[in-house]
Each structure stands twice: as C-alpha cells, then as structure tokens.
N, C-alpha and C positions, 0 to 999 in steps of 0.2 A: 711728681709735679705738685706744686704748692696752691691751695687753695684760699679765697678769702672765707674766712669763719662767717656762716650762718649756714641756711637748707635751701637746698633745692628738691621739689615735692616732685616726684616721677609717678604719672600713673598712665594707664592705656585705657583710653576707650571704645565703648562697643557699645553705642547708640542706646545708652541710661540717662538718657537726657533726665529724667525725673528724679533721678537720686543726685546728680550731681552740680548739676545749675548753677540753686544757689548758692551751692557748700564752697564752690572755687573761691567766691567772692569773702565768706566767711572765715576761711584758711587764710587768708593772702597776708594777714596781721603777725601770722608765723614763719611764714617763708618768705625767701629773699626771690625764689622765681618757682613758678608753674613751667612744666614740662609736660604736656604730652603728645603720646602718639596717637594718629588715629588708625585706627584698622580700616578704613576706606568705607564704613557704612555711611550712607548717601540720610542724616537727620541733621535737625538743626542743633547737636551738641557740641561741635566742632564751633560751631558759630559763636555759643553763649563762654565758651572755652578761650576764645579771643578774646570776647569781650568781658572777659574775668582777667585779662594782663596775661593771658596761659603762651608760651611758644609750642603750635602745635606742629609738629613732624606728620607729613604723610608717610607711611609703612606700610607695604604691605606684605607683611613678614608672614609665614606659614606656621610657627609658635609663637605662645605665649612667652617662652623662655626668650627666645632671640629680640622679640619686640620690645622685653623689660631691658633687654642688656642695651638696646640701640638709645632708649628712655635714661638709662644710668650712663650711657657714652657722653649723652649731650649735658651732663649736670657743671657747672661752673664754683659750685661752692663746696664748702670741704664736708657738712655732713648730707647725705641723701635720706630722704624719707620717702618709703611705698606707700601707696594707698590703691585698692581699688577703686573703681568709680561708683561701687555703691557702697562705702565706708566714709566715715567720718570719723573726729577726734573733736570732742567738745572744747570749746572755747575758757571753758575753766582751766584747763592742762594746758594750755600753748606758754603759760610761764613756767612750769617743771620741764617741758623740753626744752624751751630755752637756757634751763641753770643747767639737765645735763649735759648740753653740748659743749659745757664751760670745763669738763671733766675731759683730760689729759691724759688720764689713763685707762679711758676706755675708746674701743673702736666700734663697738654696737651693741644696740640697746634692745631686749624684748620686753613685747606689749601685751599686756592679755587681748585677746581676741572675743570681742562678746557678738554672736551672731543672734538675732531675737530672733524669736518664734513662738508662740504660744499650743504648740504641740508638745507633752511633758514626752511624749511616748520615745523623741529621738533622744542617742545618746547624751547623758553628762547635762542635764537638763536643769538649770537653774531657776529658782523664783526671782523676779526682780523687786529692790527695793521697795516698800512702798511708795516714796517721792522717788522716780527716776525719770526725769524728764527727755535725757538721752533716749531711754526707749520710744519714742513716739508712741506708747499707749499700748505696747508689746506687753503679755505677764510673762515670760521668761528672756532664757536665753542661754546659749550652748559657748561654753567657754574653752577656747584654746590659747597657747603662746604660740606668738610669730615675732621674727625676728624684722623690723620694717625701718628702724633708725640703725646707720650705721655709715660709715667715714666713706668718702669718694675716693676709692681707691681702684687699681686695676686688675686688680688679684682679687675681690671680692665680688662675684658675678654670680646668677643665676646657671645650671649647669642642668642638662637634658633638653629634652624636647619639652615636658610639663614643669621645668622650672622648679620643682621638688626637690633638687638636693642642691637648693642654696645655701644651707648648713654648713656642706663640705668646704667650700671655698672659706667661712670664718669660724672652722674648729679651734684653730689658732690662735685667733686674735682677740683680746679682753673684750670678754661683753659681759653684762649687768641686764638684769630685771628693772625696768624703769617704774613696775607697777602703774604703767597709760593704758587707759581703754582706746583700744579700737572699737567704734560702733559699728556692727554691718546689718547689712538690710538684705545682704542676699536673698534669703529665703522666704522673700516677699514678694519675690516674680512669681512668672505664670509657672508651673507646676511641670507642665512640659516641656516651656523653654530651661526650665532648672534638669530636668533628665537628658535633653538633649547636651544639656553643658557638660552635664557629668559622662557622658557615653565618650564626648569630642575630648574629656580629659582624660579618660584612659583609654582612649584609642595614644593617645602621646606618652602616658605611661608605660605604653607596650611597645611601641618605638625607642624608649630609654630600656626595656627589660631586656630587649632582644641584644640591644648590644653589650648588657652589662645581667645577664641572668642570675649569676649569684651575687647579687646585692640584698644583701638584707631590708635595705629601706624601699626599695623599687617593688620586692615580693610582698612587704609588709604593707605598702599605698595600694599596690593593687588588691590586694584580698581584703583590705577595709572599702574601697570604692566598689566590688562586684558584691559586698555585702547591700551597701544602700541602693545600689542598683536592682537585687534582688536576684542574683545571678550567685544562690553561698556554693555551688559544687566547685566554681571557675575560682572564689574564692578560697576552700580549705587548700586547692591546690597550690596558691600562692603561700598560704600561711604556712602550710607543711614544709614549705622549704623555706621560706622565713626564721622559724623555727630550729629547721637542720643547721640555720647556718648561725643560729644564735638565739640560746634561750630567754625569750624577750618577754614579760609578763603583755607587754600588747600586742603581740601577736596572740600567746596564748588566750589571753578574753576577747579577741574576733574570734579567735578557731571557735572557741567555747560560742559562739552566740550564733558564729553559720552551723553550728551542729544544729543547734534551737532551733535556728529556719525550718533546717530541713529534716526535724523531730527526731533528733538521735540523742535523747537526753542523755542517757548514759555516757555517750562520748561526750556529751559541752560537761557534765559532770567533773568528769576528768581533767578537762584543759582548765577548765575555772579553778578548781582547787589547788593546779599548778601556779596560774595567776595569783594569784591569794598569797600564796606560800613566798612567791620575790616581790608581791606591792600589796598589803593589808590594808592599803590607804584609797584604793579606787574602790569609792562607790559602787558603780555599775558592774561590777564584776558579781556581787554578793544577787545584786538583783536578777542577773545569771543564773543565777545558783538557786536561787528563790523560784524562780518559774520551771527550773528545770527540776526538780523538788515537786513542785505541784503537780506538774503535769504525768508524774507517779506514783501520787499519790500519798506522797510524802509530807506531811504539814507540818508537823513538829520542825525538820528541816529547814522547810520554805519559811516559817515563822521567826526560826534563828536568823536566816540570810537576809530576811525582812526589814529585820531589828536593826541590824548591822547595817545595813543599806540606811536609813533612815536618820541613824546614829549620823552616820558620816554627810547625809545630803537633805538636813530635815522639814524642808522647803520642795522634795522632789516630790508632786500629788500621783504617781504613776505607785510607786511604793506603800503610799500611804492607801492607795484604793485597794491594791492589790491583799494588803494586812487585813481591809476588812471585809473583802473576798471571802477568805477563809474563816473570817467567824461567821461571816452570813451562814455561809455553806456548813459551817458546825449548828446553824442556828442559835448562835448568840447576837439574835438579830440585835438588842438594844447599843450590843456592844458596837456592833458592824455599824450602824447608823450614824453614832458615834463620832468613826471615823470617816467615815463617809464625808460625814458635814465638814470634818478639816480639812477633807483633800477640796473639799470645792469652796471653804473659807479662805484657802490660798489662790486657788485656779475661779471662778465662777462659772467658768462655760468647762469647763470639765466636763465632758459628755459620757465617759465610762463612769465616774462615781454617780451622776445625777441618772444614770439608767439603772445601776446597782440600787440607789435609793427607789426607785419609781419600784422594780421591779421586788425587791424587799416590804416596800407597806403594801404590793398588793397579796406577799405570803401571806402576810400579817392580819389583813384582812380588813388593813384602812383604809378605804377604798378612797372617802373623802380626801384624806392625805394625798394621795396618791397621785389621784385628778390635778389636784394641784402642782405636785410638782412633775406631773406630766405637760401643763400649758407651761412654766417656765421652760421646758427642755428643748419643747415645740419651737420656741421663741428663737433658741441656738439652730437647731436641727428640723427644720420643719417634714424633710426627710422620714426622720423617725415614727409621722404618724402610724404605719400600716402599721408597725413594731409595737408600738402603744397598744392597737384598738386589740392586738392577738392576745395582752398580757387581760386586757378587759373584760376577755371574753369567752377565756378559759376555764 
C-alpha cells in the first residue's frame, strides 16, 4: 500500500495527563496526524488529546505490544514515529526529521534515548550539559538507543506480549542512527507506581519467555529487569542461559553486577573480565570490577578499574566518589577531598560525596568545616540529621 510522505505520531496513553498535554500541541508542527490509543483510564488526558487535533481509539487491549500495533494499524502516512506519553523531542530537531524522511534509502531511524534522573548511582549515568534546557533542571541522564522512526509498513510490528523484540521484524530493513534525542521523564513518577510498571513488564516478559525459552534477548530483558527489581538469584538464572545461548559482553556485566547484589565478588570478577575482554568500551563494566576489587580488599585493582571507568565516562560522580573513597581510607585525606569537591562540582546534591566530605574533616579534626558542610547536606537530606549528630559526637 502506498502512502503520502510525511508522520503519523503513534503513542498510547495511560493517564500522564502531566507530561503530555502540552507537548501534543507542541509536536503538531512535525506531524501530519496524532494517533492515540487509550487504555480506558477514566482522566482528563484523552480530553486534552482531542483537543491537541489527536484521533483517539478506545482499546482495551491486555498488552502493550498489541495496543502499539492497533496504534501503528491506524497510521495514514508513509513514515511512523513512537513516542511514549512521557517523551518528548525538542522542537530544535523537528527540521533533521524532516530532511531524514526525504532519504529513499532508508526504512528506520535510531534515536538516542535520554532518560533524566539525577541519581549517578543507576546505570550508564550521564552528566548533563551545562545549558540543556531539554532536561527540565535534571543534572543527568541514562542513555539508550531505540529504534521509534521508521516506514509504515506491515511486516514491521511490535512482536511478544512486552513489545521487546521489535528489532526482529526490521533486522532487515536499512536503518541509520539519526543522532535525535528522545527526552524521557519516566523516572520522574512516583517510585512505586515505577516498580509496579516494572513488575507488570515482566510479568509479560515471561508470557514472551514461556513460549520462546531459548531466546537469547527474552533471557537477557529478563535478568537485567529482575536486577533493577532487586530479585539478582531469578536474574543470574536468566543470564546463565542468555549466556549458554550466546556469548554476549551484556549479559556478561548483568551476570557480573547480580553476583555484586548478592556479594559473590569473585564470581562478578569473573563475568566482568569476560565483558571486558569482547567490549573495552563499556564504562560500567570497569566500575564492576572497581567495587568488586574493593570490597576484598583490593585497591590497587579497584584504583585501576576506577581510572578506566572515568577515562571513558568523566562526568560519572559515582566513580569519581568512589576514587576518593580509597584515598580517604588510605588517608590521603587532602587528596580525597580533592576529589570529592569534583564529584560534587559536577552533581551539587550528591549525597555520598558530601557525607564522604562531612565525615573526612570531622577525621581531621575540623570540626568548624565540617558543621558547615553538615547544614549544606541537611539542606538536601534533612534525613541525615541523626547520622550527622553520631559523627559529632564520637
């Protein structure tokens, strides 16, 4: 079927009335129509959804996967583009998707994936610009590729119950790095409506695993999601056979980090140095290898993987605390200090480096110091008093 050239935007909502609003109204300069579906939640987003020009579909489909594909049925024009309902795409890039959809020889485009959050400690943790006005006032952000531009076609669909191995459907088909941000906000909801999402996505993970158990990518999404869930036994078990079925350097740095959970250093020793050895190029892998080093007492080691870590992501404050961890603890306090002050020159609310500080000038014996930057820390963490008045009073 022949389409007319421009975008139709497919996304599905689920009562984020707050992220998406006004964004419909802001996209509409890029796209030729809004599309969505709703999942039947009783807010007024469906409403503001109308009245941003959106055609909304009632569905009330029992996956995500099948809801995207009912979203990609109804699209009219020849290129489609995803979006969650709490993503955005700045309005500076709506002319670069326009020139690539002018490209003939490709059928889909990946976007980096910037999800903010001002936690260093999750993985692949980046510092943001200093002007980035995209962030809404976020200091990082967690970087992935997704594939969300791509031709309206009917061979190219979402496949499973969690909609995870949409890859497969366009292994074949030319696609290109557009170098577009996605902005997400995910991780700016409530904490446990974010655990409950993640529990309801791999409950449908295991609905795709049961029917397809040796899939390498089904065993590999599951044991990186039972990590962040905190569940690493249900995880190495997926990994181990991830693994069997394909030596993967990201399987290998999950295996390595649920050994870490569950303090088997010597075994994430193992997997990490395997990671290493097929991608030299992942950060977070070295930083693996650095805590699982420390945590026996190894520092010369942990100091190598540090450097390396650092080398490669030198904006990550998690690494940069961590380096002066170790000289605290060798007491080269000046040095520790040091860096201290960089990790929290990048981060400000850095709460590990600014307790590493407090708890450093009261070794030291500057108590004056100390107080002080015990009321900054208060300011972040008011929490932390008891923890303060113990280090006071010691």
């Amino acid at each position: 079927m022949t389409y007319p050239l421009g975008i139709s935007l497919c996304m599905i909502i689920k009562n984020q009335e707050k992220h998406n609003a006004s964004y419909l109204e802001k996209i509409k300069p890029l796209v030729n129509e809004i599309i969505v579906v709703d999942d039947g939640l009783s807010d007024s987003t469906i409403s503001s959804a109308r009245q941003s020009g959106a055609t909304v579909y009632d569905s009330r489909i029992a996956s995500a996967e099948s809801a995207r594909n009912y979203a990609l049925s109804k699209a009219q024009y020849e290129w489609i583009l995803v979006l969650d309902s709490d993503e955005t795409i700045s309005q500076n890039d709506f002319s670069a998707i326009q020139k690539v959809i002018q490209n003939e020889n490709r059928s889909a485009y990946a976007f980096y994936l910037h999800t903010y959050t001002d936690d260093p400690e999750q993985e692949d943790w980046h510092a943001c610009p200093v002007d980035c006005p995209d962030s809404k006032g976020f200091i990082g952000y967690l970087q992935s590729d997704v594939i969300r531009l791509f031709r309206n076609r009917i061979n190219i669909r979402y496949l499973g119950h969690a909609g995870e191995l949409f890859e497969e459907s366009i292994k074949h088909v030319p696609k290109k790095h557009s170098e577009i941000i996605i902005h997400s906000f995910e991780l700016n909801n409530d904490r446990e409506e974010l655990r409950e999402k993640r529990k309801e996505y791999i409950s449908q993970l295991v609905l795709d695993y049961k029917a397809e158990p040796e899939s390498f990518s089904l065993n590999l999404l599951l044991g990186q999601e039972y990590i962040r869930l905190g569940e690493a036994e249900n995880a190495v078990k997926h990994l181990m056979s991830a693994i069997e079925i394909r030596e993967d350097w990201r399987a290998l740095y999950a295996l390595g980090m649920a050994y870490i959970k569950m303090e088997r250093y010597s075994y994430a020793v193992k997997q990490l140095e395997r990671a290493v050895r097929i991608n030299p190029r992942y950060a977070e892998t070295y930083y693996g290898l650095a805590v699982s080093a420390l945590s026996v007492n190894q520092n010369k080691e942990a100091v190598s993987a540090l450097r390396r870590f650092c080398q490669l992501n030198p904006q990550n404050v998690k690494g940069i605390n961590v380096l002066g961890y170790i000289y605290y603890r060798q007491g080269m306090y000046g040095l520790a200090e040091k860096v201290f002050r960089e990790a929290l020159r990048i981060h400000p609310k850095y709460t590990h480096a600014q307790r590493n500080i407090i708890s450093l000038l009261y070794d030291k014996g500057d108590i004056m110091k100390a107080e002080q930057e015990s009321r900054r820390l208060l300011e972040i963490c008011p929490s932390d008093r008891e923890w303060i008045n113990s280090l006071a009073t010691r």
